[in-house]
mmCIF file of the N, C-alpha and C atoms, coordinates in Angstrom:
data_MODEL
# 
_entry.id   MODEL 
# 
loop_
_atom_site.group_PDB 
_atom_site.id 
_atom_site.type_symbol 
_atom_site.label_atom_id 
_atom_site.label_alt_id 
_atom_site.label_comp_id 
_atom_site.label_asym_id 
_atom_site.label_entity_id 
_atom_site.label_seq_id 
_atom_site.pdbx_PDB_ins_code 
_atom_site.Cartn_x 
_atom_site.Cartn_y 
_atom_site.Cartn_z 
_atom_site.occupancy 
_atom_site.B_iso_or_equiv 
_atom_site.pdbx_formal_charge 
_atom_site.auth_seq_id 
_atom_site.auth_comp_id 
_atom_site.auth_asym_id 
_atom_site.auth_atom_id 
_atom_site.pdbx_PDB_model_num 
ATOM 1   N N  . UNK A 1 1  ? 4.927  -6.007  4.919   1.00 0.00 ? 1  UNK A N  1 
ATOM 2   C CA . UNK A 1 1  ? 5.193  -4.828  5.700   1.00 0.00 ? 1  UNK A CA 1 
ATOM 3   C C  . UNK A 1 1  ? 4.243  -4.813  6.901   1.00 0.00 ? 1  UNK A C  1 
ATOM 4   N N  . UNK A 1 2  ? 4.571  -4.363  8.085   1.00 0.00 ? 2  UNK A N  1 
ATOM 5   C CA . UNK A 1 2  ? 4.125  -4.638  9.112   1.00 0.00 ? 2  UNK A CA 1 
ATOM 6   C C  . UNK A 1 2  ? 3.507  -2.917  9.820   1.00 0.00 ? 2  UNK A C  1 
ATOM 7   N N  . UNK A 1 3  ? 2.573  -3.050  10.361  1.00 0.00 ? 3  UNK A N  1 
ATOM 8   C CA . UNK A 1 3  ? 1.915  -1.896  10.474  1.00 0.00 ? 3  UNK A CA 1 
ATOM 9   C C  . UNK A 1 3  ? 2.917  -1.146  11.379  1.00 0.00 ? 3  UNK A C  1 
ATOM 10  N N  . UNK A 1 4  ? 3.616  -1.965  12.285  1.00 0.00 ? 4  UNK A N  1 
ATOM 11  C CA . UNK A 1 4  ? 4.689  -0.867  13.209  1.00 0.00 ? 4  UNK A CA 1 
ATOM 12  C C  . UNK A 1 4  ? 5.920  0.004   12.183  1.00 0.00 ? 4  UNK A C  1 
ATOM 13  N N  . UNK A 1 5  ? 6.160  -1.115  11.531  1.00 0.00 ? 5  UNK A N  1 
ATOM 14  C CA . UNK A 1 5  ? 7.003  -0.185  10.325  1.00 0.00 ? 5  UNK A CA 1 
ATOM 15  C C  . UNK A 1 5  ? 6.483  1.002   9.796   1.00 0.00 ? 5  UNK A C  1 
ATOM 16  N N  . UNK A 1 6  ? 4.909  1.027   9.358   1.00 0.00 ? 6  UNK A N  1 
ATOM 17  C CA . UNK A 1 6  ? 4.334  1.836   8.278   1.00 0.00 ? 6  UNK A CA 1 
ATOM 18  C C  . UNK A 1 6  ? 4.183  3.160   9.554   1.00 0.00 ? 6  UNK A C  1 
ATOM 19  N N  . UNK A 1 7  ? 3.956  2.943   10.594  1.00 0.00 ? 7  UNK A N  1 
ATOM 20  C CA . UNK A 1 7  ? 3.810  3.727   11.569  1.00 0.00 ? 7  UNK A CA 1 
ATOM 21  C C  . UNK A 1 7  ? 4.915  4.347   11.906  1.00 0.00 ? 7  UNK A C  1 
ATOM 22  N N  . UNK A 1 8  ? 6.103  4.244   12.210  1.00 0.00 ? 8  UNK A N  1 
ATOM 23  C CA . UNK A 1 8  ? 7.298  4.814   12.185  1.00 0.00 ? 8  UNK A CA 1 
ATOM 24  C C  . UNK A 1 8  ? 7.345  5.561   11.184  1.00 0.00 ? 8  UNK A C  1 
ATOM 25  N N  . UNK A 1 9  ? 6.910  5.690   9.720   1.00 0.00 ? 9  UNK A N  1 
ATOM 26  C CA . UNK A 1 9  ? 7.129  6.754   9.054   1.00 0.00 ? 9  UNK A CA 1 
ATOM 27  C C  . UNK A 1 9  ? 6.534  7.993   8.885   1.00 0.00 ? 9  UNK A C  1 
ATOM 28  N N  . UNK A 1 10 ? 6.986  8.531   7.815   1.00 0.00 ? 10 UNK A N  1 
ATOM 29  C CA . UNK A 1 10 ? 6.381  10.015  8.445   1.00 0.00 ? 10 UNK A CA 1 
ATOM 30  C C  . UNK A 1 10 ? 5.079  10.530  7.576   1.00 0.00 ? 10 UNK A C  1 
ATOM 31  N N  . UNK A 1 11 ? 4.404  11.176  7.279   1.00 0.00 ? 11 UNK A N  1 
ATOM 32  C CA . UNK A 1 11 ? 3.547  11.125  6.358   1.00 0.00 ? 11 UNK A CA 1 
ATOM 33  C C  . UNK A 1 11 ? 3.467  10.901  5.245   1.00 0.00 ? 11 UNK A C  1 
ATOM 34  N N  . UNK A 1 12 ? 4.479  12.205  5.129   1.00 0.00 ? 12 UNK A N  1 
ATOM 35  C CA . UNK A 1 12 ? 5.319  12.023  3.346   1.00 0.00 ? 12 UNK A CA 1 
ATOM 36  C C  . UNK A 1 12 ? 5.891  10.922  3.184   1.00 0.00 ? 12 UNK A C  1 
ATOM 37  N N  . UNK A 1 13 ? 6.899  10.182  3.842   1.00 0.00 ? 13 UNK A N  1 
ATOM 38  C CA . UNK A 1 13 ? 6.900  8.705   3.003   1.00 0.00 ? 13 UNK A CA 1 
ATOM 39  C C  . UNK A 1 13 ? 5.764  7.813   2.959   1.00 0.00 ? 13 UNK A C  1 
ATOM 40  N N  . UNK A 1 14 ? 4.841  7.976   3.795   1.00 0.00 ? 14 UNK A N  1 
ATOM 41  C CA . UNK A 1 14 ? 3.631  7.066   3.628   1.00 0.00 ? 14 UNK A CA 1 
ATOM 42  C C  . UNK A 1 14 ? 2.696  7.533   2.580   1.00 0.00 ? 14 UNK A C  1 
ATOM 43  N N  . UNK A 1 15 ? 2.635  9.238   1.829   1.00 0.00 ? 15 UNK A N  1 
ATOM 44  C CA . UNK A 1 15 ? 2.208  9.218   0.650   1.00 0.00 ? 15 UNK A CA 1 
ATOM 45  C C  . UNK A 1 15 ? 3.079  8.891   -0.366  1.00 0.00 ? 15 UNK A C  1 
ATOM 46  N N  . UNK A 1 16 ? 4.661  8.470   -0.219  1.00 0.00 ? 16 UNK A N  1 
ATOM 47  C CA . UNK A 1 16 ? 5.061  8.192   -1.180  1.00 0.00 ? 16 UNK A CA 1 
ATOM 48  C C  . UNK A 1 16 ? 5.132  6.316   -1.659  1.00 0.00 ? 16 UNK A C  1 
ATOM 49  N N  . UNK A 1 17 ? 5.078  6.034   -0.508  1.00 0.00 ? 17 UNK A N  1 
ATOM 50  C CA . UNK A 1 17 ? 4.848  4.590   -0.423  1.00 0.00 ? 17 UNK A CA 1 
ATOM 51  C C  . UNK A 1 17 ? 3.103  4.234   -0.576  1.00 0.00 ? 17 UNK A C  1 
ATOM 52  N N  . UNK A 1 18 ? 2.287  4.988   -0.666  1.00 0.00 ? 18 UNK A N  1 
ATOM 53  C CA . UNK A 1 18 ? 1.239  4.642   -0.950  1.00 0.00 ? 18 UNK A CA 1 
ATOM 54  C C  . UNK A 1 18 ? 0.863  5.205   -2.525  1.00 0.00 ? 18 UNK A C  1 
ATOM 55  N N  . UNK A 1 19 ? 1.868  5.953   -2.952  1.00 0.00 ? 19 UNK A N  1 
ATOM 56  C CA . UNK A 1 19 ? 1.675  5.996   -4.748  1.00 0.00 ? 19 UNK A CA 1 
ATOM 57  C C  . UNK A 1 19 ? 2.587  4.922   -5.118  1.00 0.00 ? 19 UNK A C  1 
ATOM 58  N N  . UNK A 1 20 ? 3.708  4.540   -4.739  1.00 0.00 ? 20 UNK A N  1 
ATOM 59  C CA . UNK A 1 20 ? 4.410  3.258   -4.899  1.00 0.00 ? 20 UNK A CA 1 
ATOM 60  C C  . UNK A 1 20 ? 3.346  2.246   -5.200  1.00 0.00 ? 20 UNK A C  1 
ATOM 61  N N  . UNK A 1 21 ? 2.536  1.861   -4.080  1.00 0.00 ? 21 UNK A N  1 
ATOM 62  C CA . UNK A 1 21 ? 1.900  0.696   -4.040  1.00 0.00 ? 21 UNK A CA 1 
ATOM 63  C C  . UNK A 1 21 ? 0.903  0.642   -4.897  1.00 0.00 ? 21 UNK A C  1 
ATOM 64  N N  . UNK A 1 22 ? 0.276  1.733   -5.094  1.00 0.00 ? 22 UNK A N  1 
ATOM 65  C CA . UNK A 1 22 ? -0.837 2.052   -6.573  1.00 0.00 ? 22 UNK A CA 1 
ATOM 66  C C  . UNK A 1 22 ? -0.124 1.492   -7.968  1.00 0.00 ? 22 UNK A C  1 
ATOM 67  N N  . UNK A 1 23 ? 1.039  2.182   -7.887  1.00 0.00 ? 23 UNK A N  1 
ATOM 68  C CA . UNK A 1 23 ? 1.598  1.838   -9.094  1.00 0.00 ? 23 UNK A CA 1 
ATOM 69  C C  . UNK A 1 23 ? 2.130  0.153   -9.356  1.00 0.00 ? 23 UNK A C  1 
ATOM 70  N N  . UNK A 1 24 ? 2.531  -0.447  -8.217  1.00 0.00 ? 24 UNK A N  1 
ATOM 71  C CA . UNK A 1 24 ? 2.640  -2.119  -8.195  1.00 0.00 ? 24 UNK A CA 1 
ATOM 72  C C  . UNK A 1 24 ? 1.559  -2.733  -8.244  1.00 0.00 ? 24 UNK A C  1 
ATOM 73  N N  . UNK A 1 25 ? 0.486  -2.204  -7.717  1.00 0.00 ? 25 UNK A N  1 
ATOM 74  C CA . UNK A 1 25 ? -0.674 -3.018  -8.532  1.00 0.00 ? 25 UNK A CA 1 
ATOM 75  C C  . UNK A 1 25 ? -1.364 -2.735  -9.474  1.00 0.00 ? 25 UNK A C  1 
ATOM 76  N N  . UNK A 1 26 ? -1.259 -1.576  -10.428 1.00 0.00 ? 26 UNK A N  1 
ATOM 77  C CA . UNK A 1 26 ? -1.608 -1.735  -11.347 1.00 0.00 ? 26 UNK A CA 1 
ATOM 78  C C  . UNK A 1 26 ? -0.801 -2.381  -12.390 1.00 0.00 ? 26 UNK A C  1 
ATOM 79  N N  . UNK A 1 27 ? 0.259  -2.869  -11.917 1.00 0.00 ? 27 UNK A N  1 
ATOM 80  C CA . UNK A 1 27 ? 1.644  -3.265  -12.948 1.00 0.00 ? 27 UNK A CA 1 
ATOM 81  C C  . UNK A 1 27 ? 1.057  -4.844  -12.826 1.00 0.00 ? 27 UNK A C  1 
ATOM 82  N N  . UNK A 1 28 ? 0.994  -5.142  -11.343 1.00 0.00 ? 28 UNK A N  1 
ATOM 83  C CA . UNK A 1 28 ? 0.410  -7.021  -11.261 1.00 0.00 ? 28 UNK A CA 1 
ATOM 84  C C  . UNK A 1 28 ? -1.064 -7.129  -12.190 1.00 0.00 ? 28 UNK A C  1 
ATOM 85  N N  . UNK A 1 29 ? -1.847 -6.044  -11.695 1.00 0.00 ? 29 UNK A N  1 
ATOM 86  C CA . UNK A 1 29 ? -3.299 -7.010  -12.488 1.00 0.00 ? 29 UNK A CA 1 
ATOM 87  C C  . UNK A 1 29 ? -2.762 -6.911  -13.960 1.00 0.00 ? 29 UNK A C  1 
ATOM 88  N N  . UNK A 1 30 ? -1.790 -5.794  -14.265 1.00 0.00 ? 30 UNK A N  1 
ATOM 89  C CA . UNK A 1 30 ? -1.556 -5.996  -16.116 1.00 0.00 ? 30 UNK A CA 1 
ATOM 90  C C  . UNK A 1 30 ? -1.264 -7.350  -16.043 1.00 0.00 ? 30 UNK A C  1 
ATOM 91  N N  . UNK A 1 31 ? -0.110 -7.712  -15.434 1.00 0.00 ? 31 UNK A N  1 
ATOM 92  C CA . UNK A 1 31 ? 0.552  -9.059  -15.984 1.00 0.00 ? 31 UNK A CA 1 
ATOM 93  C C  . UNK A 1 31 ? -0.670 -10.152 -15.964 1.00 0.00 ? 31 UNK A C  1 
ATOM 94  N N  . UNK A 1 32 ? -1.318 -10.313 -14.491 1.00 0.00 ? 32 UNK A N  1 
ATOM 95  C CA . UNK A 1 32 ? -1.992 -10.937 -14.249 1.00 0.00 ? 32 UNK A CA 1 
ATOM 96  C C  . UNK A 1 32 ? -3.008 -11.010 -15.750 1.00 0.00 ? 32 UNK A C  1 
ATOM 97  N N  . UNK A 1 33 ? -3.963 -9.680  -16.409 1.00 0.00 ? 33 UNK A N  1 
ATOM 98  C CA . UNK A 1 33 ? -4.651 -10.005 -17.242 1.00 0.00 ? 33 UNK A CA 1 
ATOM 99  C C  . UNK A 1 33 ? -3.629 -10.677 -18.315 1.00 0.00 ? 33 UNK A C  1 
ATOM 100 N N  . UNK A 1 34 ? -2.950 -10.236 -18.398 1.00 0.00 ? 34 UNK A N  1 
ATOM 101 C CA . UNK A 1 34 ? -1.812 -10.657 -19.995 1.00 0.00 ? 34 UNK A CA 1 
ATOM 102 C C  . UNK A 1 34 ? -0.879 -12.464 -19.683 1.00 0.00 ? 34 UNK A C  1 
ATOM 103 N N  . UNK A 1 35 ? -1.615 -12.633 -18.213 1.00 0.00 ? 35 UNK A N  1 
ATOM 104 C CA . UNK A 1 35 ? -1.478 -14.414 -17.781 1.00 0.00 ? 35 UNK A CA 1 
ATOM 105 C C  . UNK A 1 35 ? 0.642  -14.413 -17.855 1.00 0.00 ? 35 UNK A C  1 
ATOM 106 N N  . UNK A 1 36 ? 1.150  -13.129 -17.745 1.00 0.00 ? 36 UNK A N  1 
ATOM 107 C CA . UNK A 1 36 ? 2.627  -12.854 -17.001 1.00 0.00 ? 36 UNK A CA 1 
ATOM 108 C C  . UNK A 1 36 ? 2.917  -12.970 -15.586 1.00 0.00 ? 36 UNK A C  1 
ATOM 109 N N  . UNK A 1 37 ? 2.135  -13.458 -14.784 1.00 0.00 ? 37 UNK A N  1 
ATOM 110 C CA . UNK A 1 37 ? 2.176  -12.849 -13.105 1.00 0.00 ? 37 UNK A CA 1 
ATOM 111 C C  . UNK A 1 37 ? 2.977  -14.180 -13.020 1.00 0.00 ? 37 UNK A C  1 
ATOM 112 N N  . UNK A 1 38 ? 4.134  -14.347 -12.147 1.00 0.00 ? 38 UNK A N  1 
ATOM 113 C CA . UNK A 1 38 ? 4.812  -15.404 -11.421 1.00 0.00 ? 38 UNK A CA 1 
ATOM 114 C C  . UNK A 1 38 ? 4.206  -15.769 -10.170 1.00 0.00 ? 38 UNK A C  1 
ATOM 115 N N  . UNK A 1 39 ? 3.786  -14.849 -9.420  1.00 0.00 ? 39 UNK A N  1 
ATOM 116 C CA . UNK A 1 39 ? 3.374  -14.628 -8.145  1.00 0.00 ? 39 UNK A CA 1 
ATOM 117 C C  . UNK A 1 39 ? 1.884  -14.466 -8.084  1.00 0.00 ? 39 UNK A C  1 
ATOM 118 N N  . UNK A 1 40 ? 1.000  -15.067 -7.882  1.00 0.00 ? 40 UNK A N  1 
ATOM 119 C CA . UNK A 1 40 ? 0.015  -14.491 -7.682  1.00 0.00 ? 40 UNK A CA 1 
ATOM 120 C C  . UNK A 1 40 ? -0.692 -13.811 -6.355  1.00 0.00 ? 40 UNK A C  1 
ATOM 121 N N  . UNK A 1 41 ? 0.011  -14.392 -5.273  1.00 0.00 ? 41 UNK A N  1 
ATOM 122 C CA . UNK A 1 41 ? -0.141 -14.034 -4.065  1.00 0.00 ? 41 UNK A CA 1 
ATOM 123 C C  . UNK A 1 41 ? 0.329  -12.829 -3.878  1.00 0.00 ? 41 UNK A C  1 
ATOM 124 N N  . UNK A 1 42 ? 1.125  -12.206 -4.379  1.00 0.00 ? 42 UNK A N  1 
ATOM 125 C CA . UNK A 1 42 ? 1.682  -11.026 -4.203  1.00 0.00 ? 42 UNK A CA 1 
ATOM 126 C C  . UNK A 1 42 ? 0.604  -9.856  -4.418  1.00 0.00 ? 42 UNK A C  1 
ATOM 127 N N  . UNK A 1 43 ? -0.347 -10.557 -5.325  1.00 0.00 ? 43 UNK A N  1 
ATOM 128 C CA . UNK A 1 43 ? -1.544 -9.070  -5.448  1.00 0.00 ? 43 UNK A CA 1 
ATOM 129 C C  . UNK A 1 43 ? -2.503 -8.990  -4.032  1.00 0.00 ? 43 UNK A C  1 
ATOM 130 N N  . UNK A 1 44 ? -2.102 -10.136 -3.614  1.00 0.00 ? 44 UNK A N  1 
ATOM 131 C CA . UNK A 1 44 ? -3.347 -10.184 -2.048  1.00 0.00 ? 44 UNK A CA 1 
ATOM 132 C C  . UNK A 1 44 ? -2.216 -9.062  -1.127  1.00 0.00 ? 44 UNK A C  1 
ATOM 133 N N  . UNK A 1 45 ? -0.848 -9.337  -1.547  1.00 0.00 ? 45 UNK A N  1 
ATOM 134 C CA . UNK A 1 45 ? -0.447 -9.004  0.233   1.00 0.00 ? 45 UNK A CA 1 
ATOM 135 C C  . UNK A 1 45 ? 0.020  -7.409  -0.639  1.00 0.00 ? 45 UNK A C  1 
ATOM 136 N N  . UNK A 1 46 ? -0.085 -6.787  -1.639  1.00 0.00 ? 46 UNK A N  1 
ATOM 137 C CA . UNK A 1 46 ? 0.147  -5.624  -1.909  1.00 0.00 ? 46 UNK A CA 1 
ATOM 138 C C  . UNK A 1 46 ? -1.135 -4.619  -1.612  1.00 0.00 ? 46 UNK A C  1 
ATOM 139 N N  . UNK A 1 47 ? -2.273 -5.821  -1.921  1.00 0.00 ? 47 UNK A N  1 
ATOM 140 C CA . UNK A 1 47 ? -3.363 -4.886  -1.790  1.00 0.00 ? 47 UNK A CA 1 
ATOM 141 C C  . UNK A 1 47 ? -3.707 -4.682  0.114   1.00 0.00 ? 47 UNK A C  1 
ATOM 142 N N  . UNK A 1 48 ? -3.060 -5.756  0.586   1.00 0.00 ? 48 UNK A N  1 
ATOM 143 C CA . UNK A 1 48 ? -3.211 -5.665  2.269   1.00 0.00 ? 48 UNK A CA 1 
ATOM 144 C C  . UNK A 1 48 ? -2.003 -4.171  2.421   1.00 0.00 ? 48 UNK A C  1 
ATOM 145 N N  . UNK A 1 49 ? -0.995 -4.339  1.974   1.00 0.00 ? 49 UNK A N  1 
ATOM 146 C CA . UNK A 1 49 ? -0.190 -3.508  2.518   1.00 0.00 ? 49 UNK A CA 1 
ATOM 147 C C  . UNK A 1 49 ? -0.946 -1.991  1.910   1.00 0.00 ? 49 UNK A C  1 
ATOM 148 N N  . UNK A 1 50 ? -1.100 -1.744  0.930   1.00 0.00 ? 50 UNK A N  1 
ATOM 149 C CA . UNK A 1 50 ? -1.473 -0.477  0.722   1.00 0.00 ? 50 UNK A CA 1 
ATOM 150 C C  . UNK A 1 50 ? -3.180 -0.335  1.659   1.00 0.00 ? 50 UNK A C  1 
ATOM 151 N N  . UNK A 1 51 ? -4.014 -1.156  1.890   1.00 0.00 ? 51 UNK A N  1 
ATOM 152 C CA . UNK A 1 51 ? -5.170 -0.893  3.031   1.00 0.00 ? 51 UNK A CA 1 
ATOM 153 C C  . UNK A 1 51 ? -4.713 -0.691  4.206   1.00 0.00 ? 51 UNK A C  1 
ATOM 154 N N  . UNK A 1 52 ? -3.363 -0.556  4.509   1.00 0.00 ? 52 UNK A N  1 
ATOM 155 C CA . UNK A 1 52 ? -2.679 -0.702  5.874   1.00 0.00 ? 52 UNK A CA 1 
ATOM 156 C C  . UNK A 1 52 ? -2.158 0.941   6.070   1.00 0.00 ? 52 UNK A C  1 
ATOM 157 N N  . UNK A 1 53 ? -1.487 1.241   5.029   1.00 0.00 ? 53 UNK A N  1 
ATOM 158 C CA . UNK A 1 53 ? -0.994 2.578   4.803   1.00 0.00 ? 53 UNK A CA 1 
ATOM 159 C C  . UNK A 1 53 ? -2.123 3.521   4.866   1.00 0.00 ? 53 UNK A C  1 
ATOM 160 N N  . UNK A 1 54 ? -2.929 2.966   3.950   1.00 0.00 ? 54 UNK A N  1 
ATOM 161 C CA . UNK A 1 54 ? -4.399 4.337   3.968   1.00 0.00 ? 54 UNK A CA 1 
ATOM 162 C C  . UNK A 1 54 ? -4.639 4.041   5.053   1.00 0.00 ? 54 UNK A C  1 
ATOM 163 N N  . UNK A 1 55 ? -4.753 3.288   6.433   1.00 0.00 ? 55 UNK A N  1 
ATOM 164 C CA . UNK A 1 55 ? -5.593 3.042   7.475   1.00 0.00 ? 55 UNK A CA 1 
ATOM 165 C C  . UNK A 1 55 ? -4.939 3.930   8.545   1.00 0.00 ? 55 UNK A C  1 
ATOM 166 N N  . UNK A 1 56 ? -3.373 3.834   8.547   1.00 0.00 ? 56 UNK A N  1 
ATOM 167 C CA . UNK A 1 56 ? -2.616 4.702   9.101   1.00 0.00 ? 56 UNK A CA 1 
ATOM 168 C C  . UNK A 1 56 ? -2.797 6.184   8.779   1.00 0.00 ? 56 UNK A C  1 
ATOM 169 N N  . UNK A 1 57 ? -2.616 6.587   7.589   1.00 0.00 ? 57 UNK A N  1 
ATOM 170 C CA . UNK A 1 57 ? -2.660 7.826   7.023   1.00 0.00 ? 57 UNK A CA 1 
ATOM 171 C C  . UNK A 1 57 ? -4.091 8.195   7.904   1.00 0.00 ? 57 UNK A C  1 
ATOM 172 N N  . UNK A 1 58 ? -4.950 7.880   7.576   1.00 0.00 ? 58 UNK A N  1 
ATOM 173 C CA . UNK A 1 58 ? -6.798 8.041   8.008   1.00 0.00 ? 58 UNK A CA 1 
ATOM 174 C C  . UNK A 1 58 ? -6.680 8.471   9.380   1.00 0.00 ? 58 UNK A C  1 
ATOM 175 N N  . UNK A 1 59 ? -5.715 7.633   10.131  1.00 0.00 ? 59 UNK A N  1 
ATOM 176 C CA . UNK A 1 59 ? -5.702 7.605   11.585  1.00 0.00 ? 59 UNK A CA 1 
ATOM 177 C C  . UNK A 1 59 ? -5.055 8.708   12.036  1.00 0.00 ? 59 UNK A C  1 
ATOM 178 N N  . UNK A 1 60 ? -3.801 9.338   10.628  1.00 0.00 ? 60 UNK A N  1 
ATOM 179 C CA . UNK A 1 60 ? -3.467 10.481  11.600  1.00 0.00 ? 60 UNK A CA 1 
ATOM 180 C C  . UNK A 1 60 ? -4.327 11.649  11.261  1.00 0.00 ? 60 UNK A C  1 
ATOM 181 N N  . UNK A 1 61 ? -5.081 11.526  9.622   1.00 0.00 ? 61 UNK A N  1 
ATOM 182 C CA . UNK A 1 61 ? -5.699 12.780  10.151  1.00 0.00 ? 61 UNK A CA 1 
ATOM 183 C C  . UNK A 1 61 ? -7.223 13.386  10.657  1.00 0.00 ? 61 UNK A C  1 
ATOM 184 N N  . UNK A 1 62 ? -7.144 12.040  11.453  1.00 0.00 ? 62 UNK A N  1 
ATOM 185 C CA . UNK A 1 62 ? -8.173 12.073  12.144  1.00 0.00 ? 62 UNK A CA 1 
ATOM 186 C C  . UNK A 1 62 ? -7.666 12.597  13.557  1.00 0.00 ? 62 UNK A C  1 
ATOM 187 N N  . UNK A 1 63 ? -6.826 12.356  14.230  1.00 0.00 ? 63 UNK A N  1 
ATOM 188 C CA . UNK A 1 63 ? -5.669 12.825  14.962  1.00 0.00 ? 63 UNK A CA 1 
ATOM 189 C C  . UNK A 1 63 ? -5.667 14.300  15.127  1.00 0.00 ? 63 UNK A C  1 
ATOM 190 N N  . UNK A 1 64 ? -5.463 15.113  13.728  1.00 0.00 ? 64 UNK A N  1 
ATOM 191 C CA . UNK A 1 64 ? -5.052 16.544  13.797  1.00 0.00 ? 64 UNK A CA 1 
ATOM 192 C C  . UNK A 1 64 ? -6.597 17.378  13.627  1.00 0.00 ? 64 UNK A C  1 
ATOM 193 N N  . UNK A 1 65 ? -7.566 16.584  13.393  1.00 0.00 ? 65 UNK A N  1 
ATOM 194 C CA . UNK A 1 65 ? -8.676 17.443  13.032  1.00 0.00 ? 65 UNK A CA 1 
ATOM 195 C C  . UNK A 1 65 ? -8.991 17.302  14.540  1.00 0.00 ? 65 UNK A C  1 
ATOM 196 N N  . UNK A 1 66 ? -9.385 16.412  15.686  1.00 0.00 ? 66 UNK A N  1 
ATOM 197 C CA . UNK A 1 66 ? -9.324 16.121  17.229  1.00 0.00 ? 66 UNK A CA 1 
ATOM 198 C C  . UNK A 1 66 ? -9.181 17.029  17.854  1.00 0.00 ? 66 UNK A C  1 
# 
């Protein structure tokens, strides 16, 4: 996911896509501990995408307090 995407949305989907993404990685490190993960790369670029969302979110409400 690309930060112009995450930016086009609106807050509320970016808190809903950022409990989404909580919940996909806590689902990978399970597998990962329980040695189920197919993907392992997928925990790097989930944990990039959800640092991307909080970075946005941060940015707007830093924005409205301004």
């Amino acid at each position: 996911m690309k930060a112009e995407e995450i930016r086009e949305m609106t807050s509320e989907e970016l808190q809903k896509k950022l409990a989404d993404l909580k919940a996909e990685l806590f689902n990978l490190r399970f597998q990962l501990a329980t040695g189920q993960l197919d993907n392992p790369q997928r925990v790097k670029a989930v944990r990039k995408d959800l640092a991307r969302v909080k970075t946005i979110l941060h940015e707007r409400e830093l924005k409205i307090r301004a």
